[in-house]
C-alpha positions as CSV (number, residue, x, y, z in Angstrom):
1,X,197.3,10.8,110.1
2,X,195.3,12.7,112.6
3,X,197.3,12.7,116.6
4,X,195.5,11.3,119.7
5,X,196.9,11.6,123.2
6,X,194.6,11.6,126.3
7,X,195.9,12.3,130.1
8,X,194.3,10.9,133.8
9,X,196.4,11.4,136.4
10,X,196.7,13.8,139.5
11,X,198.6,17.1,137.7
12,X,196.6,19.3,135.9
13,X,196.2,18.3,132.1
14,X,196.2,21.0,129.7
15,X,199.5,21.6,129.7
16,X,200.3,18.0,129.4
17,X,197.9,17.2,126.6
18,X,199.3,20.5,124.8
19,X,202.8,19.7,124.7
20,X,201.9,15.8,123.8
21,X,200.1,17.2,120.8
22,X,203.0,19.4,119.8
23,X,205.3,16.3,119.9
24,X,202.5,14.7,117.0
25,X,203.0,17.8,115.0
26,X,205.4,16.0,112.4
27,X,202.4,13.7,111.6
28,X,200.8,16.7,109.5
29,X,197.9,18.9,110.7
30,X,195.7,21.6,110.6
31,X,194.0,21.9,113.6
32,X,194.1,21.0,116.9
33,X,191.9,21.0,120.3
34,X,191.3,19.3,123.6
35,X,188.4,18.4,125.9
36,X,188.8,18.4,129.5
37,X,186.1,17.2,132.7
38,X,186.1,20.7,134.5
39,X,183.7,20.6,137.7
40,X,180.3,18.7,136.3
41,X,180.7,18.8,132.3
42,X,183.2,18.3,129.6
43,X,184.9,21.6,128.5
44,X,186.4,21.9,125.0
45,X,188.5,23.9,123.1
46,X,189.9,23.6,120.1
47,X,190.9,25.8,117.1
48,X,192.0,25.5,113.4
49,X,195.7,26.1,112.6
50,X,199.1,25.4,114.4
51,X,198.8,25.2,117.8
52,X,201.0,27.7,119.4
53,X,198.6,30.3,116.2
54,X,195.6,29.1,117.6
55,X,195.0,26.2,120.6
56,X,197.9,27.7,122.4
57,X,196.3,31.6,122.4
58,X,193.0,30.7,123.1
59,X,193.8,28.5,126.6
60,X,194.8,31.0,128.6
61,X,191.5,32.5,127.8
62,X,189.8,29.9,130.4
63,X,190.9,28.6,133.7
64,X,191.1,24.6,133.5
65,X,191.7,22.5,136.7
66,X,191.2,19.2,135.5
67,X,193.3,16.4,135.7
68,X,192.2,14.3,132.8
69,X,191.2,15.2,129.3
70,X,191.6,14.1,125.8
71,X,193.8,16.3,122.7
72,X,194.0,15.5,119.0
73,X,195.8,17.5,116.4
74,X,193.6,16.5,112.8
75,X,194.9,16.2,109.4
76,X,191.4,16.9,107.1
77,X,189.5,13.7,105.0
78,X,186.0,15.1,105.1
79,X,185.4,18.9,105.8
80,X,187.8,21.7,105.4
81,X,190.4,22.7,107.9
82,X,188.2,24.3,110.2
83,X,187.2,25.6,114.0
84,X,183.9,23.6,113.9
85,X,185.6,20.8,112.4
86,X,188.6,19.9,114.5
87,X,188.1,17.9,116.8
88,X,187.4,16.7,119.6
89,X,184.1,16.4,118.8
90,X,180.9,15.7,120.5
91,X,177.7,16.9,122.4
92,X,177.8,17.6,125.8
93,X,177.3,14.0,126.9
94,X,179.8,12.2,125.0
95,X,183.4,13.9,123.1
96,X,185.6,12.2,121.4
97,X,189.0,12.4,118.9
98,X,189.3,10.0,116.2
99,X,192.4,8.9,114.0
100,X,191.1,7.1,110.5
101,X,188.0,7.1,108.3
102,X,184.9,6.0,108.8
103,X,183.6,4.6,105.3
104,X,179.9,4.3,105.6
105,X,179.2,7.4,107.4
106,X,176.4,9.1,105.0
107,X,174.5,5.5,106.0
108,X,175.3,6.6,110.0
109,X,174.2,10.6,109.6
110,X,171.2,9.5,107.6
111,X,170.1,7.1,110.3
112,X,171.1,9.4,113.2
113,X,169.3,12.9,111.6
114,X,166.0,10.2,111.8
115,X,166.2,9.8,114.8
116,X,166.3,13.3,115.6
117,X,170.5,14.4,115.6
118,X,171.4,17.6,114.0
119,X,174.9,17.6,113.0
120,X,177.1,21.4,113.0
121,X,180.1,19.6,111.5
122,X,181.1,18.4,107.9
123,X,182.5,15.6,109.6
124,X,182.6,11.9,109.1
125,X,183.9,11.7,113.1
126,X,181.1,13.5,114.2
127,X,178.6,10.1,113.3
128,X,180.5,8.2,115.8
129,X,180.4,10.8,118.4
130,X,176.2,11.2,118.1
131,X,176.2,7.3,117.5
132,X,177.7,6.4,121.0
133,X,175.2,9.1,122.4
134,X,172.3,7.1,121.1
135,X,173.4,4.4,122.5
136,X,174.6,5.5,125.7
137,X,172.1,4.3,128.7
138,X,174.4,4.8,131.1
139,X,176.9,2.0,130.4
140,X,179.8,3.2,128.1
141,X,181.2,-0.4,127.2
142,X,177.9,-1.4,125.8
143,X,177.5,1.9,124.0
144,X,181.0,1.3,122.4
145,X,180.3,-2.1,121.8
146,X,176.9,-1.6,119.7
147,X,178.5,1.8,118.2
148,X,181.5,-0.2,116.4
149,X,179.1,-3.0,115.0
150,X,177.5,-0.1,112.7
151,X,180.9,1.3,112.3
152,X,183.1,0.6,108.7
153,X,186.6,2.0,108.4
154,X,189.6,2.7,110.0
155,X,189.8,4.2,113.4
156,X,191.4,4.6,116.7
157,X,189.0,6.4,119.6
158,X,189.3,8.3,122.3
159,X,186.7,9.0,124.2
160,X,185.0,10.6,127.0
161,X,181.4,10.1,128.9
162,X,180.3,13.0,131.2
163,X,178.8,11.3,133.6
164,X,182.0,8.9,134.4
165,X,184.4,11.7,135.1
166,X,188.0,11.4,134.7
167,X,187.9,8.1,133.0
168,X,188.9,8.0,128.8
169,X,187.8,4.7,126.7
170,X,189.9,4.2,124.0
171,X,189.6,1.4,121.4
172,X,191.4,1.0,117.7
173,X,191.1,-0.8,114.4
174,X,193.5,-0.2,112.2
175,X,194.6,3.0,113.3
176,X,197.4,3.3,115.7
177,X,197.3,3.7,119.1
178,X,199.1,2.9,122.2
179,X,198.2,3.4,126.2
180,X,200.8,4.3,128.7
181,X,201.3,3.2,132.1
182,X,203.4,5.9,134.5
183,X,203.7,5.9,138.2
184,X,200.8,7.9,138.9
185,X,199.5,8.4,135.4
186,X,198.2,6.9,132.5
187,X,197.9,8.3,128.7
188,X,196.6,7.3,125.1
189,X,198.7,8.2,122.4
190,X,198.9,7.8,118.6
191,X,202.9,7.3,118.7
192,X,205.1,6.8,122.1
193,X,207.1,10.0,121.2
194,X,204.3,11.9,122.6
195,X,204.9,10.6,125.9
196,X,208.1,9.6,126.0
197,X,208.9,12.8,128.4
198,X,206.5,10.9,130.8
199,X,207.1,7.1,130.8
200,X,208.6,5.1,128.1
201,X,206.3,1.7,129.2
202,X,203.1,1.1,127.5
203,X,200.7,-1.3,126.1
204,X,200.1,-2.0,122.3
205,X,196.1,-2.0,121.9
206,X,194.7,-4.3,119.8
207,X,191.9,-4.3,117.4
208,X,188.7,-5.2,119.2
209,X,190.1,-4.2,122.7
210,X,189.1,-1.0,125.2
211,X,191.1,0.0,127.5
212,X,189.5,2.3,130.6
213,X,192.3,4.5,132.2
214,X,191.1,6.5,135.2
215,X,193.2,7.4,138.5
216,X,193.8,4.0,139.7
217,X,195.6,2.8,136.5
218,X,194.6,1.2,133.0
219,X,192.5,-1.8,132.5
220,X,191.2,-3.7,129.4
221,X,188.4,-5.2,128.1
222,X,187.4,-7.6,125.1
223,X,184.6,-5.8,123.2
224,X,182.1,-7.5,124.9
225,X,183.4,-6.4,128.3
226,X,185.4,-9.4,129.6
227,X,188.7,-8.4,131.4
228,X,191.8,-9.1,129.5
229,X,195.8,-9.1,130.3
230,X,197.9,-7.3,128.6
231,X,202.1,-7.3,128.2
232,X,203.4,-4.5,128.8
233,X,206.4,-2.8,126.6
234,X,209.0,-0.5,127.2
235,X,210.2,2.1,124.4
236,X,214.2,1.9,123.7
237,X,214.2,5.6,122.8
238,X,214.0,8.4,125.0
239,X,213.3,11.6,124.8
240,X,216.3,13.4,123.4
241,X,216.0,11.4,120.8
242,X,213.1,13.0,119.6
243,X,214.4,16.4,120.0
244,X,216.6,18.4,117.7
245,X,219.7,17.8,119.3
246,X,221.3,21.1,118.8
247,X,220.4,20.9,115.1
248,X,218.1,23.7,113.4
249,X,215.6,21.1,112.1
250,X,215.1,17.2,112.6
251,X,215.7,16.9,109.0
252,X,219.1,17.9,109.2
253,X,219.1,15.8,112.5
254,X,218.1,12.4,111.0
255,X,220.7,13.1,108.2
256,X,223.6,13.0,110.3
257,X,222.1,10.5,112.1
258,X,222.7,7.6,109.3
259,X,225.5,6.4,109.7
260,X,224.0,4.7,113.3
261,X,221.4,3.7,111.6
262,X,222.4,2.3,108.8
263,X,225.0,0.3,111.2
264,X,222.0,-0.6,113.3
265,X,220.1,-2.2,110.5
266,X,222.7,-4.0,108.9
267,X,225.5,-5.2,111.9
268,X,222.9,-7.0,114.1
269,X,222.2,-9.1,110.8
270,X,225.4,-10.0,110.1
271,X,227.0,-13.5,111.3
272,X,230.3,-14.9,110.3
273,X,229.8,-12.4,107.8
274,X,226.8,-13.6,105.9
275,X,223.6,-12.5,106.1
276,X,221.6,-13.7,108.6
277,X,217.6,-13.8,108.7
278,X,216.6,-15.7,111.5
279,X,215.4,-13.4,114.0
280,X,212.4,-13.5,111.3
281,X,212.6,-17.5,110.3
282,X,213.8,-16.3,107.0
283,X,216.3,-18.8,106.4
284,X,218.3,-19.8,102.7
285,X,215.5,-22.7,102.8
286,X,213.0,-20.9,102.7
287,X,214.1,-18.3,100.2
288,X,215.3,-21.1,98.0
289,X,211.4,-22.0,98.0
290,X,209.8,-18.9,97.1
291,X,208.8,-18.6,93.5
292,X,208.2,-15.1,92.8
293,X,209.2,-12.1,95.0
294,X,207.1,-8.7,94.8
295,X,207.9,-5.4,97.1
296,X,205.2,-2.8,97.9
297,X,205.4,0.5,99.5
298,X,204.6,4.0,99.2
299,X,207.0,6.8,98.3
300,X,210.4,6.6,99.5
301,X,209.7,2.7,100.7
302,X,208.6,2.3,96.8
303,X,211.9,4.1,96.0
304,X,213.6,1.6,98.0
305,X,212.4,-1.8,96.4
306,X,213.3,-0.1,93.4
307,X,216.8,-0.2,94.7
308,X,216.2,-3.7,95.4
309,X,214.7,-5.2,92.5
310,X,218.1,-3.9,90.7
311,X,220.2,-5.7,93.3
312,X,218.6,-8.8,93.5
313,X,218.0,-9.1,89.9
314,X,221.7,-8.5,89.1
315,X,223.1,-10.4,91.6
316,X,220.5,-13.2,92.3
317,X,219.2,-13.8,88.5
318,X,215.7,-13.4,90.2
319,X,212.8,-11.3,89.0
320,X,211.6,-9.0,91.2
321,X,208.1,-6.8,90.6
322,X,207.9,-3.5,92.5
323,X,204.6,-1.8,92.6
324,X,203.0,1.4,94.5
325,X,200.7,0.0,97.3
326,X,198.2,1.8,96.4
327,X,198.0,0.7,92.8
328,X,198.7,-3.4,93.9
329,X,195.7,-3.9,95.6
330,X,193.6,-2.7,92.4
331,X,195.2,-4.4,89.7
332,X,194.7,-8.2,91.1
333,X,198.0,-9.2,91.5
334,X,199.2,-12.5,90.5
335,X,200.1,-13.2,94.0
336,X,200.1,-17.3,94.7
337,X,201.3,-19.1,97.3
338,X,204.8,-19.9,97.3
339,X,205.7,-16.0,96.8
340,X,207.2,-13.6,99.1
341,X,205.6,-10.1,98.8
342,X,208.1,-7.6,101.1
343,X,206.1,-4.9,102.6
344,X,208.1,-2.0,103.2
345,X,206.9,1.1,105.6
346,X,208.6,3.1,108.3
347,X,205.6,3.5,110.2
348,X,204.3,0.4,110.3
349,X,201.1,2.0,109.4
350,X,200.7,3.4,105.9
351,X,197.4,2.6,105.2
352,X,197.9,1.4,101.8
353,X,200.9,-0.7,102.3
354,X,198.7,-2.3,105.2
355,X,195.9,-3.2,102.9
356,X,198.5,-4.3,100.3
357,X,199.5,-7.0,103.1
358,X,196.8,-8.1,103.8
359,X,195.7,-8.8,100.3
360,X,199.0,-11.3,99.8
361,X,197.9,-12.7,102.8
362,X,194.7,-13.8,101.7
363,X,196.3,-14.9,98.4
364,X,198.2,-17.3,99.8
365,X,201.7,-15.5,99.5
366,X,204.2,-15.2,102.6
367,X,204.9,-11.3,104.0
368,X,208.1,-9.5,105.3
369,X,207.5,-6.3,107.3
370,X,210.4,-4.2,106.9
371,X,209.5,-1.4,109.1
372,X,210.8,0.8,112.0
373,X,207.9,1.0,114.3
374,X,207.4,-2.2,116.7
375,X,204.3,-3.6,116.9
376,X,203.0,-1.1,114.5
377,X,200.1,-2.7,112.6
378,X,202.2,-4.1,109.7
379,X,204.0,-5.2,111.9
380,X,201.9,-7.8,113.6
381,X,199.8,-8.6,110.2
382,X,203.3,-10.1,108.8
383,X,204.3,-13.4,108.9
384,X,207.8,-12.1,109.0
385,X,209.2,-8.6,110.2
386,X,212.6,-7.0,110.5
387,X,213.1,-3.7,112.2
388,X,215.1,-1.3,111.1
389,X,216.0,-0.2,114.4
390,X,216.8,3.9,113.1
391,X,215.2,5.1,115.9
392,X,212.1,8.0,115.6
393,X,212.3,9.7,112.2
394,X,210.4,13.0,113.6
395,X,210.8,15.3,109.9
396,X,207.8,14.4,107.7
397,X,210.5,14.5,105.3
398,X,211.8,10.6,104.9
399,X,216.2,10.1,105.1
400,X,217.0,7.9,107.4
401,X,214.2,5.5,107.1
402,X,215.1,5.3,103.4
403,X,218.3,5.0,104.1
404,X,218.3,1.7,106.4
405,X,215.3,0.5,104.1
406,X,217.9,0.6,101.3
407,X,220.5,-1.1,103.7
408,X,218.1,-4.0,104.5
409,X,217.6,-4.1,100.3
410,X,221.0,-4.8,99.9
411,X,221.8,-6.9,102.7
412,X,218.6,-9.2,101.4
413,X,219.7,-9.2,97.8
414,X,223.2,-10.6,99.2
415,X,221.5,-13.7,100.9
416,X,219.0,-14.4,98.0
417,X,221.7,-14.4,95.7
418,X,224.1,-17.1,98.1
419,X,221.1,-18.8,99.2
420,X,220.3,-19.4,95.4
421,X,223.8,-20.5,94.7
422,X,224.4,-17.7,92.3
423,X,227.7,-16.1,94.4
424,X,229.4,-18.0,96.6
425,X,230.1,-17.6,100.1
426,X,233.6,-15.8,99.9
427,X,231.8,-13.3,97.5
428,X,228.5,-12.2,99.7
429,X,231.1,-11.9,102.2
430,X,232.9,-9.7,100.7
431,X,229.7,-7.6,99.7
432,X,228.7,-7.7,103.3
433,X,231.8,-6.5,104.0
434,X,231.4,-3.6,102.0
435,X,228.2,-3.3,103.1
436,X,229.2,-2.5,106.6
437,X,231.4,0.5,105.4
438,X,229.0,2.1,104.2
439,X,228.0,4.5,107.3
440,X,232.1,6.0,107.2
441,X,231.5,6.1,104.1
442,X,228.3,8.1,104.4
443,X,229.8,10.2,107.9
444,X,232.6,11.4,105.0
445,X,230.0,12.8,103.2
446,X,228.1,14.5,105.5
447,X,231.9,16.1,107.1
448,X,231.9,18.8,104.5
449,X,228.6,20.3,103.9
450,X,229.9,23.1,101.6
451,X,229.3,21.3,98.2
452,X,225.6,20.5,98.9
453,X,225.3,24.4,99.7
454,X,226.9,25.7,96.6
455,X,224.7,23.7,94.4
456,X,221.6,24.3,96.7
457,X,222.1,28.2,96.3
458,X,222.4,28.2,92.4
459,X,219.0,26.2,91.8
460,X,216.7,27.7,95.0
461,X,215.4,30.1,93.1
462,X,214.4,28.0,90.0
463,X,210.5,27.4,88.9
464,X,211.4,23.3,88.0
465,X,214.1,20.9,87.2
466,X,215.2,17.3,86.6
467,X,217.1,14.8,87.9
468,X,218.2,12.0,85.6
469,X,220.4,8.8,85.9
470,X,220.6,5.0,84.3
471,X,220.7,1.8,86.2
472,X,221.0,2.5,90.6
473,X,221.0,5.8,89.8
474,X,217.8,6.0,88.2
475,X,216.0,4.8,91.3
476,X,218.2,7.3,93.3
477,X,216.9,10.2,91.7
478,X,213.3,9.0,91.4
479,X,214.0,9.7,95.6
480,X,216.1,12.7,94.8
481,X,213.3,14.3,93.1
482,X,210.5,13.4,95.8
483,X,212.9,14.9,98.3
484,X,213.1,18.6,96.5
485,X,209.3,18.8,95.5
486,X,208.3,17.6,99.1
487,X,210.2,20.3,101.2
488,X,210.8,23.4,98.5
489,X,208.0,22.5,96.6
490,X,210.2,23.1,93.2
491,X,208.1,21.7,90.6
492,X,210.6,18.6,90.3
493,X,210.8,15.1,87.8
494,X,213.1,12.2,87.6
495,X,213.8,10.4,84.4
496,X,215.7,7.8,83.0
497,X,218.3,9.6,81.1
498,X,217.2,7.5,78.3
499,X,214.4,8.6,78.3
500,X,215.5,12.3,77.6
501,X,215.4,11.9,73.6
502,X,211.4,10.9,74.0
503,X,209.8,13.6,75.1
504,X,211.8,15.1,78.0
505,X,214.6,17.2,76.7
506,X,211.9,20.0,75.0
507,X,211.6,21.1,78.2
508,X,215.0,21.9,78.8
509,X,215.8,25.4,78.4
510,X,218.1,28.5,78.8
511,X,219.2,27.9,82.8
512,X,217.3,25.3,83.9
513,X,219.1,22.8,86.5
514,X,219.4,19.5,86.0
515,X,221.0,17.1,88.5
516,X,222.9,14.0,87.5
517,X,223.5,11.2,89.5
518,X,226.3,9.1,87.4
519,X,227.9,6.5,90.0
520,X,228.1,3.5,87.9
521,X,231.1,2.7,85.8
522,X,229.3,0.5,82.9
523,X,226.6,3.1,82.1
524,X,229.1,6.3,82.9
525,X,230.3,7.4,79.2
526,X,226.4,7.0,78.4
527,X,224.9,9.0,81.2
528,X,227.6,11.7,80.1
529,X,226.8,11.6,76.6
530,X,222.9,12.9,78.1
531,X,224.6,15.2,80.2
532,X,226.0,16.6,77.1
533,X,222.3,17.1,75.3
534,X,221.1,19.0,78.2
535,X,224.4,21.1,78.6
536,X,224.3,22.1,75.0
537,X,220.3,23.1,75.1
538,X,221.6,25.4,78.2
539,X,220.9,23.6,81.0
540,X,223.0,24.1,84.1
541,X,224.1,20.6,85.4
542,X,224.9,19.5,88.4
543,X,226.7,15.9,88.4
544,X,227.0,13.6,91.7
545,X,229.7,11.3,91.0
546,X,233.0,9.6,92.7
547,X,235.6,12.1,93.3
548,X,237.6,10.8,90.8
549,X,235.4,10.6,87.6
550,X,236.9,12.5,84.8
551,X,234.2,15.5,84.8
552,X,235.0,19.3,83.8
553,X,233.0,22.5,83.3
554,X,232.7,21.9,79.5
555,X,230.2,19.0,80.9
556,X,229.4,20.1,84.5
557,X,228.6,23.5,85.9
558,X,229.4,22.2,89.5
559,X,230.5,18.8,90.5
560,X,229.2,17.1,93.7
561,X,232.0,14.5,94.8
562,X,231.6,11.3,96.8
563,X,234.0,9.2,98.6
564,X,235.5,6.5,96.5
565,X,233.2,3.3,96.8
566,X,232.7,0.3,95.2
567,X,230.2,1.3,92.1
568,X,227.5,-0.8,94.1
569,X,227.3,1.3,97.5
570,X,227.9,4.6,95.8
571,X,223.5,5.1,95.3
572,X,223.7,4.6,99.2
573,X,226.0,7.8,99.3
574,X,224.4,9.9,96.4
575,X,221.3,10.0,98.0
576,X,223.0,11.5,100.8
577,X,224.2,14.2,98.7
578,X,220.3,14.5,97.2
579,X,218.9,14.9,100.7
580,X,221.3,17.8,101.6
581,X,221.0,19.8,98.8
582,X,217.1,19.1,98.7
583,X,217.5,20.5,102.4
584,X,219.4,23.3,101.8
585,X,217.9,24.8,98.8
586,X,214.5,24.1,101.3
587,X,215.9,26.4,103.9
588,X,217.1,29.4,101.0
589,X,213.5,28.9,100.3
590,X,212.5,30.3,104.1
591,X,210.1,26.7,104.1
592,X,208.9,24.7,107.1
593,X,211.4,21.9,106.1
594,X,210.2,19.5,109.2
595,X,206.6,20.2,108.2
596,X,206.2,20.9,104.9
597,X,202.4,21.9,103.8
598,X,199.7,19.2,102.5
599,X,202.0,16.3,103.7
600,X,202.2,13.9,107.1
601,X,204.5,11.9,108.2
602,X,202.5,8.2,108.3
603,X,199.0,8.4,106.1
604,X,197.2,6.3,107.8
605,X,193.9,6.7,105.5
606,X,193.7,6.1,101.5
C-alpha cells in the first residue's frame, strides 16, 4: 500500500519526487520522505504525517541540487507511524523505500545484530536495507542478488548505493511497480498516475528483474545480471484524468464519471448484440465446460460477485460460491479442475485476491482477472483477464470500479446463461440491450442531486444505522453500508430484511435511520411489510425505489426515486443513489472523503 517513485534526470528532483508522492496519496499513508545524492553522500529527509504538514515544511529547510533521488509515502505494517520509521531508510552507504512485507524479518535482524548491525527503526524494511550493506562489496547487482535469496515476502525496492551516484536499482515481487522512460528522464513508480505529468510510456517490471536507470536511460537485468529486453507500454490516460476536474473531490468525480465507464466495460463486449468473450478465449465452449464457478475479491469486488452469483444463478440455473479472498485461501476450497474461479480487483493488486489466484491455479481450476489496472499482477497470473477499462479510480473510496465490476457481472451472467442454453438468443439480446442503457439511465440519476442531499442532511448527525433489502438489493446495501462507514465513519450494518425479526430490530430505536433499498417487484410488498416494523419502533426510513412505487409518509420519511428500469438494472442505479448520499452526508461530516483515515486505496499486504 506504501508509494514508490524515484527520479534521474537532468532537473533538479525534489520537487519532482514531491509532487509524484502527492499524486500516490489516495493509496493511504502516514508518512512520507525522500533521499537524494547531494555532492558526495545520500541526503534524506523524511517526516511522519501528510506531506504538505510535514515533508513539504521541512524541505525548504535544506538546499538540494540533485538531480536524482528516490521518495516513498508509507502506509504502517511493523512500527508506528513515525519520523524514524518512514522511510526511506538506510545507513549512509545504502537507502532504500520499500512497498510490501517482508515475512521472515526477525530471522534477518537476528542474523544481522550478530554480525554487528544496530537497528534505530521498528522496521521490517530496515533488514533489507542493512542486508544489502552486508553484502555490498562494491557491486550492487550481486548485493541485490544475494540480499533477495534471504528475503521472504512481498516487495517492490527502490534503491540507492552511495558510491554509484545518480543511479537507482529497483527490483519487485509481488508488489507493484513500473519504470518510466521520458526524453531525458527516467522514473520508478508504484502506479503510472504518479508520472503521468511526465511521460505516459513505461515498462512493467517483472518479478526477478532490476532495472538500473541513471542519465543515459533505463536498462535491465535478470537477477543474475544478464541484460534483458523489455516492451515498452504507453498509458491511455493522461493527466487530467487524474485530476479533479473542476469537482470538489475525486469521489464526486468518479461518480459522474459512470456512465463512461460503465459504457466502456460493457459496449466493447458486445457483438451482434450478444456477449462476446474472446478478447480473453472465453468462449460459450468453454463455459459450457466448466463445472463449478467461484468469485473472490475483497470489499466492494466481494460485493460485486454477490451481485453476480444472484444473476447467474437466476438466469443461468448455475451455482455460484462467493467468498472473501481473504477467507478462500484458508478454508481449502474445493477448487478442481474444470472450475472457473473469477478474480475480481480494481487494482490488480490486492494482495489477498492475488494469493487467492494463485491457489486456484495450483488446484487445477481456470482464472478470470476482472480488473482495471493492465498488467497489474493479477493480471498477468490469470489465464484470462478483462479490463474494465474505467480509467484511474484516484478516491480510496471505490464507485466506479464497482460499478463496471457489476456491469461485467451482468454482461457474464447473460452469456453463461445462452451459452448454457437456458435463454435463448432473442432473450440475452434483449438483456444486453438493456444492459447498454444503463449509463442514461445512471446520468438521470446523477442530473438532480437534491434528493441524495436531503436524505444525507437528516442522518449526518446519527451515531449508526442500517441498510436492509431482499434479493439484488441485499447485495446493494451490503456496498451501501461499506460506502457510509468508510468515508463518515457512521457506525453502519447491512441486513437481509429478513433477517430483522432475529436479532436485528432490538436495535432499532426512537430516530434511528434506516435505508431501504426496495427495487424488485416479487419481494416489494415483503421488503415493505419490514419497512413497516422498523417505522413503527421509530425508526426514520429512507426508501430507494422506482419513481413510481406506491410509497407514502405513513411508510417512508423521505423517498429516494430512480428512473424507471427494468427490475434487473435498477441495483445498478440504487447504488448510485447509496454512493451520493454516503458522500454527501461524508462532507456535512467536514471528512477527508478522498482519503478517509486507516484505509488505502489497493492493500497490497495481508
Amino acid at each position: 500500500m506504501c508509494g514508490i517513485v524515484g527520479y534521474v534526470g537532468k532537473e533538479r528532483c525534489t520537487d519532482i519526487l514531491v509532487d509524484a508522492l502527492r499524486k500516490l496519496e489516495y493509496r493511504g499513508y502516514d508518512s512520507a520522505g525522500i533521499a537524494v545524492f547531494e555532492s558526495d553522500r545520500i541526503k534524506t529527509v523524511k517526516a511522519k504525517g501528510k506531506i504538505d504538514e510535514g515533508l513539504a515544511k521541512k524541505l525548504p529547510q535544506v538546499t538540494f541540487s540533485a538531480t536524482c533521488g528516490i521518495g516513498h509515502t508509507r502506509w504502517a505494517t511493523h512500527g508506528e507511524p513515525s519520523d524514524v520509521n518512514s522511510h526511506p531508510i538506510g545507513n549512509g552507504r545504502v537507502s532504500i523505500v520499500h512497498n510490501g512485507i517482508i515475512e521472515n524479518y526477525r530471522e534477518l535482524k537476528a542474523f544481522l545484530t550478530s554480525k554487528g548491525y544496530g537497528f534505530e527503526s521498528e522496521t521490517d524494511t530496515e533488514t533489507v536495507a542493512k542486508l544489502l550493506d552486508y553484502y555490498y562489496e562494491g557491486n550492487p547487482i550481486e548485493a541485490i542478488e544475494k540480499a533477495l535469496e534471504d528475503i521472504e515476502g512481498a516487495y517492490a525496492l527502490g534503491i540507492i548505493f552511495r558510491e554509484h551516484k545518480n543511479k537507482i536499482f529497483a527490483v519487485r515481487k509481488d508488489s507493484p511497480l513500473i519504470v518510466g522512460k521520458g526524453e531525458k528522464a527516467s522514473y520508478i513508480a508504484s502506479d503510472v498516475t504518479a508520472i503521468l505529468e511526465h511521460t505516459k510510456d513505461y515498462y512493467l517490471l517483472e518479478r526477478g528483474e532490476i532495472a538500473i536507470l541513471d542519465e543515459s536511460g533505463v536498462r535491465f537485468t535478470d537477477i543474475h545480471g544478464e541484460e534483458i529486453e523489455k516492451e515498452l507500454q504507453t498509458a491511455t490516460w493522461d493527466v487530467t484524468s487524474a485530476q479533479k476536474g473542476g469537482y470538489e473531490h475525486f469521489m464526486l468525480k468518479e461518480i459522474h464519471e459512470q456512465p463512461e465507464a460503465v459504457r466502456n466495460t460493457v459496449s466493447p463486449r458486445v457483438k451482434a448484440g450478444l456477449p462476446d468473450f474472446g478478447e480473453c478465449g472465453l468462449t460459450p465452449e468453454k463455459i459450457r465446460g466448466y463445472k463449478n464457478i467461484f468469485i473472490v475479491g475483497c470489499g466492494s469486488a466481494m460485493h460485486s460477485g454477490m451481485v453476480g452469483q444472484y444473476l447467474i444463478e437466476a438466469l443461468a440455473r448455475t451455482p455460484v460460491i462467493v467468498d472473501i479472498a481473504s477467507e478462500f485461501r484458508y478454508r481449502d476450497p474445493l477448487v478442481s479442475e474444470g472450475d472457473l474461479v473469477v478474480i475480481i480487483s480494481q487494482s490488480g493488486e490486492t494482495a489477498d485476491t492475488l494469493e487467492a489466484l494463485k491457489l486456484s491455479r495450483k488446484k487445477g481450476a481456470d482464472t478470470l482477472a476482472v480488473v482495471n489496472v493492465v498488467g497489474s499482477s493479477i493480471a498477468r497470473e490469470a489465464n484470462m483477464v478483462i479490463y474494465t477499462n474505467a480509467g484511474p479510480e484516484i478516491s480510496v473510496c471505490s464507485t466506479k470500479a464497482y460499478a463496471v465490476q457489476v456491469a461485467f457481472m451482468y454482461l457474464f451472467a447473460f452469456a453463461v446463461a445462452f451459452a448454457n442454453g437456458k435463454i435463448d438468443e432473442a432473450e440475452c439480446k434483449r438483456l444486453t440491450a438493456g444492459l447498454l442503457e444503463v449509463p442514461e439511465k445512471i446520468q438521470a440519476c446523477l442530473n438532480d442531486v437534491s434528493q441524495y442531499q436531503y436524505v444525507a442532511s437528516h442522518i449526518f448527525n446519527a451515531d449508526s444505522l442500517l441498510y436492509i433489502g431482499r434479493g439484488l438489493d441485499n447485495a446493494l446495501s451490503m456496498e451501501g453500508s461499506l460506502k457510509l462507514k468508510e468515508i463518515s465513519y457512521i457506525h453502519s450494518e447491512a441486513y437481509a430484511a429478513g433477517e430483522l425479526k432475529h436479532g436485528t430490530i432490538s436495535l432499532i430505536d426512537d430516530g434511528m435511520p434506516v435505508i431501504v433499498a426496495a427495487t424488485q417487484s416479487a419481494l416489494f410488498e415483503k421488503t415493505l411489510s419490514n419497512v413497516r416494523e422498523v417505522k413503527s419502533r421509530g425508526a426514520k426510513v429512507a426508501v430507494i425505489c422506482c419513481k413510481t412505487a406506491d410509497i407514502d409518509e405513513t411508510i417512508a420519511d423521505y423517498k429516494v426515486e430512480l428512473p424507471e428500469a427494468e427490475d434487473m438494472f435498477l441495483p445498478m442505479l440504487s447504488v448510485v443513489a447509496m454512493q451520493l448520499i454516503a458522500y454527501y452526508t461524508a462532507v456535512q461530516r467536514g471528512c477527508d472523503v478522498d482519503k478517509p483515515r486507516n484505509l488505502a486505496k489497493s492493500v497490497t499486504v495481508e
